[in-house]
MARDRENNU-466834 format. One record per residue: x, y, z of N, C-alpha, C in turn; residue in three letters. Coordinates in steps of 0.05 Angstrom, whole numbers, plus 5000, padded with zeros to 4 digits. Layout:
# MARDRENNU-466834
XYZXYZXYZALA ...
# end
This chain:
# MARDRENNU-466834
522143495175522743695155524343925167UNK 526643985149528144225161528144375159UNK 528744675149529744895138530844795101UNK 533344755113534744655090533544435072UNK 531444305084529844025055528144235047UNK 526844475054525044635037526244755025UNK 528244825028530345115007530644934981UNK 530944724992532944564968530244494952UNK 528144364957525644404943524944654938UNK 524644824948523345144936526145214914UNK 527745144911530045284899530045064867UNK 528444894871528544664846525944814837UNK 524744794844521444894838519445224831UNK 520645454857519145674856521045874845UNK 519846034834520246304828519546424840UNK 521246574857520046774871519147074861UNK 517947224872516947544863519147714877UNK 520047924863522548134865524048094871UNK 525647924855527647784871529747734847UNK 532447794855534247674833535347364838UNK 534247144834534446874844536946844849UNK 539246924831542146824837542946974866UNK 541947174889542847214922542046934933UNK 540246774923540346584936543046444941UNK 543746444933546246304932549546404958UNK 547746564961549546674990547346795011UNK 544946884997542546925021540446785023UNK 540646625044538646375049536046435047UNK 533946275032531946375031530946245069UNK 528246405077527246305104524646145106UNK 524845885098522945795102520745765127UNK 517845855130515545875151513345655150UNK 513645605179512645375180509445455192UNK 509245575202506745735220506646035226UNK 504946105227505046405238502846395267UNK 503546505284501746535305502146915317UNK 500446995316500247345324501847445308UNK 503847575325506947735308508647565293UNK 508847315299510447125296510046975280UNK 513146935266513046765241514746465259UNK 514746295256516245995259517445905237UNK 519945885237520845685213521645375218UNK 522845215201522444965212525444835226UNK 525545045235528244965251527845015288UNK 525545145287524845255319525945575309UNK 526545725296526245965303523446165292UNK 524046385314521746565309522746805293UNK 520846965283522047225268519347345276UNK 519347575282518147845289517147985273UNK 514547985256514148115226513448395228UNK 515448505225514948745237515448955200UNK 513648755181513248895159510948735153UNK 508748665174506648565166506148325139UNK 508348235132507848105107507648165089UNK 509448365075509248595055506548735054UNK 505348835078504649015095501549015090UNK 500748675095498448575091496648535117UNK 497648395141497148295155495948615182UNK 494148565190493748715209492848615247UNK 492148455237491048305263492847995272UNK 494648015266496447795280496147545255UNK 498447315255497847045239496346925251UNK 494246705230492446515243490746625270UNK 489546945260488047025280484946925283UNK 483946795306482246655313480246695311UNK 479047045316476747125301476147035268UNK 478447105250478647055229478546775217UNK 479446665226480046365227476946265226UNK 475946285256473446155249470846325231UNK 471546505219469146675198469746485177UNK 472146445172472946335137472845945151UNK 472445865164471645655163467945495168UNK 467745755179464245755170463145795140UNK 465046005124463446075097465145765083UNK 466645625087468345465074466345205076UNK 464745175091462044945094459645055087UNK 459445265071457045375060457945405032UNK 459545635029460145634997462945794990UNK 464645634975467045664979467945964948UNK 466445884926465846114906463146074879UNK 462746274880460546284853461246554834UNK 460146524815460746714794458746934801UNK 460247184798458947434810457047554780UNK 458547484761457147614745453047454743UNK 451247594747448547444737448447334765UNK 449347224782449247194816451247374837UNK 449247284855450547464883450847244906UNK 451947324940452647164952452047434980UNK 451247314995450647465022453247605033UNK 455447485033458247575031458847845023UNK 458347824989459348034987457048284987UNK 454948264989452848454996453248625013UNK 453948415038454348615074457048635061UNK 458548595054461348695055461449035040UNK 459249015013459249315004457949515018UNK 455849385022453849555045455349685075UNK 457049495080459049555100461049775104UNK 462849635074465049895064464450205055UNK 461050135043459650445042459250595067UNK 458250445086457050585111460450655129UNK 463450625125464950605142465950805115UNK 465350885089467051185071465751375062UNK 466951625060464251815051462951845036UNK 460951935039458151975018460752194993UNK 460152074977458551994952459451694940UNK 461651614961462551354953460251204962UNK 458650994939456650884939456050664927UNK 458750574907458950344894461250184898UNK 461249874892463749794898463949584872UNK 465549554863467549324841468549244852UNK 469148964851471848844865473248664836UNK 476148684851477848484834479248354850UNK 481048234839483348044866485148204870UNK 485748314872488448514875488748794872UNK 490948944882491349164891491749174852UNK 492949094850494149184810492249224802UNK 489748974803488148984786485149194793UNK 485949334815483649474825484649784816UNK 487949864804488650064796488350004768UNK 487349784751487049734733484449854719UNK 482449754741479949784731479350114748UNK 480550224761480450504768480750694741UNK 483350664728484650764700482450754675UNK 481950404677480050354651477050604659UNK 475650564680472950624692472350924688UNK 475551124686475551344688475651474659UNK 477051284655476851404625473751344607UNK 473451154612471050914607468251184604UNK 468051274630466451424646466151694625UNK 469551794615469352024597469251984565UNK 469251734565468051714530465251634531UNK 464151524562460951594555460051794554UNK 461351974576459752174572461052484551UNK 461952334533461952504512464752674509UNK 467352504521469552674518471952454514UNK 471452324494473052034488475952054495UNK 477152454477479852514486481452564510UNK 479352534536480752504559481652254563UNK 484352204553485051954550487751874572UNK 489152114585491352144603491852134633UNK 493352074649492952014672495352214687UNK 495752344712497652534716497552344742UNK 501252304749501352184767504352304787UNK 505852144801508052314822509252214811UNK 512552304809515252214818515252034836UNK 516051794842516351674859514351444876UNK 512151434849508851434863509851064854UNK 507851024868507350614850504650464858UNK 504150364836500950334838500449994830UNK 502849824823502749564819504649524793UNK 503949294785507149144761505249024745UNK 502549084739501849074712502049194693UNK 501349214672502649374650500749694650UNK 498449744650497149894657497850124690UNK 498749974707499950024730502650114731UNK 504049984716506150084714507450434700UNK 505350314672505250664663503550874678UNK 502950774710502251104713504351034741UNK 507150924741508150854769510750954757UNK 512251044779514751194767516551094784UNK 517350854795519550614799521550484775UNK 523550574784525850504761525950274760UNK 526050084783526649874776525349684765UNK 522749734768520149534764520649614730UNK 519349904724518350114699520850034684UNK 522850084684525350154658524549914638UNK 524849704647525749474627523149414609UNK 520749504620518949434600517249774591UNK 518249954595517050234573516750194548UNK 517750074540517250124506513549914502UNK 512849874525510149734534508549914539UNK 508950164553506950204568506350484562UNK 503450584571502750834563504151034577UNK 504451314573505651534578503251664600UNK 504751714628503851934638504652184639UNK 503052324648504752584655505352564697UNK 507152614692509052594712509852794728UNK 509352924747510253224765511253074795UNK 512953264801514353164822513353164848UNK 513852964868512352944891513553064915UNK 511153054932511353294954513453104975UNK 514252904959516152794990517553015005UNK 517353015022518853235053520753165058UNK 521752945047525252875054526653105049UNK 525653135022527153425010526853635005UNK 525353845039525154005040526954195046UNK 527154405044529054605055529054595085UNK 530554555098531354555126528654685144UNK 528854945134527855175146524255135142UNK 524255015130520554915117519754655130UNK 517054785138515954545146513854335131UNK 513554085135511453925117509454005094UNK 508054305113505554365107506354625087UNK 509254725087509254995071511154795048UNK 511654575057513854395033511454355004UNK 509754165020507854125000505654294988UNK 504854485005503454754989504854814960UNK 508254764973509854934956510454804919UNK 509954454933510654314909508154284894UNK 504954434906503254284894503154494864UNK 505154684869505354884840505954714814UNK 506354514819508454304797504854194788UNK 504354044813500753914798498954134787UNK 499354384794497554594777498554654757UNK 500154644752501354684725500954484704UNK 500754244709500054094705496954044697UNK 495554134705493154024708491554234687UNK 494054494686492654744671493754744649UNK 495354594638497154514611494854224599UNK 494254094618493153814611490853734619UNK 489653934623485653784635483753654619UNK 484553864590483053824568483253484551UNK 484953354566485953034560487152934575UNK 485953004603487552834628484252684638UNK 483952474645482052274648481852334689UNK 484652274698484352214727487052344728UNK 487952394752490452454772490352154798UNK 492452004797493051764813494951824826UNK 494151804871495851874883496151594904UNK 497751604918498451484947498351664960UNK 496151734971495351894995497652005024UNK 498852125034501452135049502751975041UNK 503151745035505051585042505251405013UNK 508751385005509151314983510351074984UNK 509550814986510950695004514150534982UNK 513850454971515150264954517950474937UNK 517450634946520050844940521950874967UNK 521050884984522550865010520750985027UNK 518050925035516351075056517151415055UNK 516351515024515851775027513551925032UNK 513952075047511452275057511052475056UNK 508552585062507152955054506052985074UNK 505653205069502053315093500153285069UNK 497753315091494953235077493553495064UNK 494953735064493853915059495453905024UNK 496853725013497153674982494553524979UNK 492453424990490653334978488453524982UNK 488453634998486753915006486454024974UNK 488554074965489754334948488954124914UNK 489153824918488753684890486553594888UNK 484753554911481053484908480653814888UNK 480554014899479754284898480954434861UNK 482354204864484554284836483354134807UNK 482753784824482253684803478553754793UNK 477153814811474753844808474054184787UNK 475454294794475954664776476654584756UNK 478054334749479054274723477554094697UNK 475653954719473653714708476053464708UNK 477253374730478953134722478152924750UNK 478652634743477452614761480752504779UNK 480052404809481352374831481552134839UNK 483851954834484551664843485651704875UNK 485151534892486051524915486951204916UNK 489451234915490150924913491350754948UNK 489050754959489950714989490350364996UNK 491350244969491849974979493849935004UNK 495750024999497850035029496550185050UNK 495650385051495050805066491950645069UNK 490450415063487750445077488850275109UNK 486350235117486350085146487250185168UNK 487350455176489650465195492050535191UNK 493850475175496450435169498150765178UNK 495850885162497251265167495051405201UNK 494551245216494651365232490351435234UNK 489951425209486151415212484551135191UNK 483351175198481950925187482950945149UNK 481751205133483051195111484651465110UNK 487851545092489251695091487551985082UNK 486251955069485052245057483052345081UNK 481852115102480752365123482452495137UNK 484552485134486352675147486553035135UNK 485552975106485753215090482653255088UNK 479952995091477753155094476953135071UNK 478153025057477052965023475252675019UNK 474552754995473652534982473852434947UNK 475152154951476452154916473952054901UNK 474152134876471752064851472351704860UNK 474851554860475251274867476851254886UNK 476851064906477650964934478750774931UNK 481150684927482050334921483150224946UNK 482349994951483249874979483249464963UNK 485749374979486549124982488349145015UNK 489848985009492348865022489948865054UNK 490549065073489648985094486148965096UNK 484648965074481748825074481648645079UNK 483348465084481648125080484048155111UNK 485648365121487648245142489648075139UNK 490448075105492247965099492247685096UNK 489347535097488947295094488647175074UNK 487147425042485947275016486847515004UNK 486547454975487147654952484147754950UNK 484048064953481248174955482148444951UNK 480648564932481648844928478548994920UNK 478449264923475349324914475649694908UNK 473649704888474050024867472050194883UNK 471950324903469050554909468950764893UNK 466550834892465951004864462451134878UNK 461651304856459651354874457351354848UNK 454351434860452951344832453851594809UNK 454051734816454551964792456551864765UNK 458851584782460551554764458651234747UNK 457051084772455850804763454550954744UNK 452451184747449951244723450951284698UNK 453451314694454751334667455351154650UNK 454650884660454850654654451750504652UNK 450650644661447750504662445550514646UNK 445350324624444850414597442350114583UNK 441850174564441449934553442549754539UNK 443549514538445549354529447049404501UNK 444849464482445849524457447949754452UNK 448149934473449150274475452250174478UNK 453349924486455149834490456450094510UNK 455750124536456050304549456250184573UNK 457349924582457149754608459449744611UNK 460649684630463949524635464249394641UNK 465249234619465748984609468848904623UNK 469248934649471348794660471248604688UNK 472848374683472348184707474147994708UNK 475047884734476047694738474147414760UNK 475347164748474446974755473546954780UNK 475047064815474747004827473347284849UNK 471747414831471347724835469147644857UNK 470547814877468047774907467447484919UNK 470047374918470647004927468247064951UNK 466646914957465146894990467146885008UNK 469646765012471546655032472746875038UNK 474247035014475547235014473747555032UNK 470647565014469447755036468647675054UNK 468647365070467947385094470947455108UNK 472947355099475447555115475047845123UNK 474347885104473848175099472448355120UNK 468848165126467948195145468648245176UNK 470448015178471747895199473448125200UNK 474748145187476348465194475248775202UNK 473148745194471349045203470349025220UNK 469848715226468248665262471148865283UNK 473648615277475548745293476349085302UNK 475149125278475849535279472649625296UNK 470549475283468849685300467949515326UNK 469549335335468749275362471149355378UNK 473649305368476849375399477049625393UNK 476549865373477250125382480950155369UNK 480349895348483249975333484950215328UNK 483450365320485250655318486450805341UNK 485650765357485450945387488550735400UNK 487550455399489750365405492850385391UNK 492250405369493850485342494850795352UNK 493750915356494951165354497051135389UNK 497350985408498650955431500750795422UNK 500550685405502550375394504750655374UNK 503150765360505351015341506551145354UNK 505751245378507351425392509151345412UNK 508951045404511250905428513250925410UNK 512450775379514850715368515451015355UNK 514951145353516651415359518751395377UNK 517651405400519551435427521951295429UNK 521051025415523150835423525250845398UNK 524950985375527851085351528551325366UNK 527751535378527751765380531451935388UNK 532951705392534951715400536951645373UNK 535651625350536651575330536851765321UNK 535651975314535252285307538052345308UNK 539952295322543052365327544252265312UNK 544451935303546151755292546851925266UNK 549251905261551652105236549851995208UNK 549551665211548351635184545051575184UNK 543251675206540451705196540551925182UNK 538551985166538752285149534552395167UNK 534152205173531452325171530552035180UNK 527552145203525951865217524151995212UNK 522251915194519051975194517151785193UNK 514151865195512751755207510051845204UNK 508051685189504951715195504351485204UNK 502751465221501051295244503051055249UNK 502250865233502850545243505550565226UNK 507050675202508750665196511050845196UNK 513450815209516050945206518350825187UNK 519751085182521951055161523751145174UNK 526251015167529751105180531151175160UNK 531851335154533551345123536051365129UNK 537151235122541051195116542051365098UNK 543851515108545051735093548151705089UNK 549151715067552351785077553152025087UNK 552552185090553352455090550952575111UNK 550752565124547952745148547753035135UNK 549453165135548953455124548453525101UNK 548753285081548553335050546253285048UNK 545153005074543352945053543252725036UNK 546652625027546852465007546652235018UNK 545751984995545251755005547051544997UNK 547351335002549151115000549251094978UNK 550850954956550350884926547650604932UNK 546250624910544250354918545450084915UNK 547250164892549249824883550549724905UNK 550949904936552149784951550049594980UNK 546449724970545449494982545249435012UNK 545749745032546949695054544649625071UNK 541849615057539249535070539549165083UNK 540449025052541348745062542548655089UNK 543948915095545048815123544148805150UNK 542549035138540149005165538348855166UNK 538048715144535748545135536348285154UNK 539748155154541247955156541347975190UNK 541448195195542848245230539548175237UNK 537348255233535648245239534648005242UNK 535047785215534147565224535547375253UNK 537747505259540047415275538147415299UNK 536847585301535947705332532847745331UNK 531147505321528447415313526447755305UNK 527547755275526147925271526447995252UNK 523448035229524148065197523848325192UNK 526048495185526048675173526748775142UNK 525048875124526148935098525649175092UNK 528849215091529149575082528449605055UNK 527649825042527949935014529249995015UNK 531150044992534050104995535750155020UNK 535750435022536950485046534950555062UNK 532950585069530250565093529350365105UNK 529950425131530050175146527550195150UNK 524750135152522050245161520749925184UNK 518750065200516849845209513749885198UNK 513349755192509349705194509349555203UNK 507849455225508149155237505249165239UNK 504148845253501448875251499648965279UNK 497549085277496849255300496949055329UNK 497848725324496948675358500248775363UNK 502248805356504648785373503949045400UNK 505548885419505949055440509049305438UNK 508949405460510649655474513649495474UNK 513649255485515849025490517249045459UNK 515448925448515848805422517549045397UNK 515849375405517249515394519149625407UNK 520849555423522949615438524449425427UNK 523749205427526148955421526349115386UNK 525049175368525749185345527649455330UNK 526549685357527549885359531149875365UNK 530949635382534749605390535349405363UNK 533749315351535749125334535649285309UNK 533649465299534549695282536849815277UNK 537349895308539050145316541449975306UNK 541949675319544049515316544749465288UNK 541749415266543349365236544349605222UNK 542349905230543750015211547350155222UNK 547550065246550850135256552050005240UNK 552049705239553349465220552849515192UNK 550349725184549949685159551549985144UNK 552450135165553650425150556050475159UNK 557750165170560450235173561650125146UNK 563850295146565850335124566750085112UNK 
# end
C-alpha cells in the first residue's frame, strides 16, 4: 500500500472536516500509517513531527504504552454499558478523580462525547438550573469576539468565527457579544495586565445592561485558540468571576483546548485563582486517544435538579456512548501520567525552550507579534510590522508554511496567518529546535512578495 492507493480511496469515499475538498486537487492529502511518540509515518516511509498535537488532542506521544495497555485491559472486561440506571468502575474513579485534581465546589461531573457537546449541555444546564429555580427569563448567554466553543448549532450561537457562524445564522440563537481582551491589540505602551483590565469595561457593561436575562457568560480562559491563538492575562478572569457573581450570572469556563497543561498549569483559570459555576474539559482527557468530554459543576448547581420525577425538574440529556469504560480508562491512564512524571514542571522547561528557540524572530519585518502561554506559541504574520496590518486572508499565506513544513518532516497548521506550535508534552529541546528553523524557513517563503 502506498500513499497515493489511499488518497485515491479516501478521495472516492471520505469527507473530510474543514476542509474545502476541491485543494485537494493541487494539495495532497497525507495519508498515516502509524504514529509512534511525536511521530506520524505515512505509507511511503516518511515521518512528520506533530507539532499541533493532532488538532491539539494528543499529550503524551502516539501509541503511548502506558495508555495502550490501560485500554486493552478494560477492552477484555467491558467495552460499553448504558450509563443511564448503571454505572462502571471506570467512570466512578474517573469522577472521583477529576474532583479531587479541581476546586471545591466543583463536585459533579456529566459526561458527553465531545468538546461541542459538553458546551451543549453547559448552555442547556445553565439555563435549565434558572427556570428551576424560579427565573425562566434568564434565557441569554454573553460571550467574546473572537471566542469558539464548537460547530454545533447551540455552539455556534455563542462562538463568534466567521467562517464556521456566517452561513448558518439565520439558525442560531443570539448572543450578546463584547469584545475580547486579545493583547495583540494593545497599545504599544500597555501591558497584558493594564490591556485587559482595560477591555474588561466592555463585559461590565455588559453584564449591567443584561443580568436580568443573561443565564451564563462563556469564555476560553487565556487562550483563544481557533481565531489565531489569541491571548489575555488572567487577571480578565479575576475581574469576570467577581463580576459575574455581583450580578447573579453564572460562569462557563470552556477549557477543552486551555485544560491539561496546555497554558502552562494544570487548568487555565488557576492562573487567575478562580473558580467557574462549570469546568468543561475534552480533547487532552482521554490524551487524545477517545472522544470523552465531561461538565464539572458543583452540588449547589446538581441540587437544583434534584427533585421528584413528576416536578419534571431532571435533565433529561444524553448521549449513547456517555462515560464509554474504554474512553475513561484513557482517561485514567492520563492522570496516572500527570500525577506520577511531574508533567507540569517538565512542561514549564520545554515552554521556555521554545521561547528561546523563536526568540530571534521578534526581528523578522513580517512577524507582527510571538506569544505564548505555557505549552503553546503563536507567530503572527504581518504585512506591515508597524501597522500591525495583516496579509489579506484570501491570499492563504499560512498554506505555505504548512507545505515547506511537510518538506522537512514536520506538520504544521497555521490559522490563517499564525504560525503556532502545541506539540505533545514528550517532544524534546532537539525536536523544538528542528521545528523552530523550519518555522522560521516557511514563514520567509510564506511572506515573500
Amino acid at each position: 500500500m502506498s500513499n497515493r492507493d489511499v488518497i485515491a480511496r479516501d478521495l472516492n469515499a471520505v469527507w473530510h472536516p474543514c476542509t474545502q475538498m476541491k485543494d485537494h486537487e493541487w494539495l495532497p492529502l497525507v495519508p498515516i500509517k502509524r504514529g509512534e511518540g511525536i511521530w506520524l509515518h505515512d505509507f511511503d516511509g516518511n515521518r512528520y513531527l506533530d507539532a499541533i498535537s493532532s488538532w491539539w488532542v494528543n499529550l503524551f506521544g502516539h501509541a503511548n504504552p502506558r495508555i495502550n495497555a490501560a485500554l486493552k485491559d478494560q477492552i477484555d472486561n467491558l467495552e460499553h454499558v448504558i450509563l443511564a440506571g448503571f454505572s462502571h468502575e471506570p467512570v466512578v474513579e474517573l469522577s472521583e478523580r477529576l474532583v479531587e485534581i479541581t476546586p471545591a465546589p466543583l463536585s459533579r461531573c456529566f459526561y458527553t462525547d465531545n468538546g461541542s457537546s459538553a458546551v451543549e449541555v453547559a448552555l442547556k444546564m445553565s439555563y435549565h438550573y434558572w427556570k428551576n429555580c424560579g427565573n425562566p427569563n434568564k434565557t441569554k448567554f454573553i460571550t467574546l469576539t473572537q471566542s469558539y466553543h464548537g460547530e454545533t448549532l447551540g455552539t455556534l450561537g455563542v462562538g463568534d468565527v466567521a467562517l464556521y457562524k456566517e452561513t448558518y445564522k439565520p439558525l442560531l440563537m443570539e448572543a450578546v457579544t463584547v469584545p475580547s481582551p486579545d493583547c495583540f491589540h494593545r497599545d504599544p505602551d500597555m501591558s497584558w495586565e493594564q490591556h485587559s483590565r482595560r477591555m474588561f469595561a466592555h463585559m461590565e457593561a455588559a453584564l449591567e445592561a443584561h443580568a436580568h436575562e443573561t443565564a451564563a457568560v462563556i469564555v476560553e480562559p487565556l487562550l483563544q485558540c481557533a481565531t489565531g491563538m489569541r491571548m489575555y492575562d488572567p487577571v480578565y478572569l479575576e475581574l469576570l468571576r467577581e463580576a459575574c457573581d455581583r450580578h447573579g450570572v453564572h460562569l462557563i469556563a470552556d477549557e477543552i483546548a486551555t485544560g491539561f497543561g496546555r497554558t502552562g498549569t494544570l487548568f487555565a483559570c488557576e492562573q487567575a485563582g478562580i473558580v467557574p459555576d462549570f469546568l468543561l474539559l475534552s480533547k487532552g482527557l482521554t490524551a487524545g486517544y477517545l472522544p470523552l468530554a465531561v461538565v464539572l459543576t458543583s452540588d449547589h448547581v446538581y441540587e437544583a435538579f434534584y427533585d421528584d420525577f413528576a416536578t419534571l425538574r431532571a435533565f433529561m440529556h444524553s448521549h449513547s456512548y456517555t462515560g464509554n469504560p474504554i474512553a475513561c480508562r484513557a482517561a485514567l491512564a492520563t492522570l496516572d501520567i500527570f500525577r506520577d512524571d511531574d508533567v507540569i514542571a517538565r512542561n514549564r522547561a520545554l515552554s521556555a525552550h521554545m521561547r528561546r528557540a523563536v526568540a530571534h524572530l521578534e526581528d523578522h519585518p513580517h512577524v507582527g507579534e510571538i506569544r505564548q502561554h505555557g505549552m503553546v506559541l503563536a507567530m503572527e504574520m504581518v504585512r506591515d510590522k508597524s501597522a500591525q496590518d495583516p496579509f489579506p486572508w484570501q491570499e492563504r499565506r499560512g498554506i505555505r508554511v504548512y507545505q515547506h513544513a511537510l518538506t522537512r518532516e514536520a506538520l504544521l497548521r497555521p490559522l490563517g496567518n499564525v504560525v503556532y506550535f502545541m506539540p505533545p508534552y514528550v517532544i524534546t529541546e532537539e525536536q523544538i529546535d528542528h521545528l523552530a528553523t523550519v518555522a522560521a524557513e516557511g514563514i520567509d517563503i510564506a511572506t515573500r512578495d
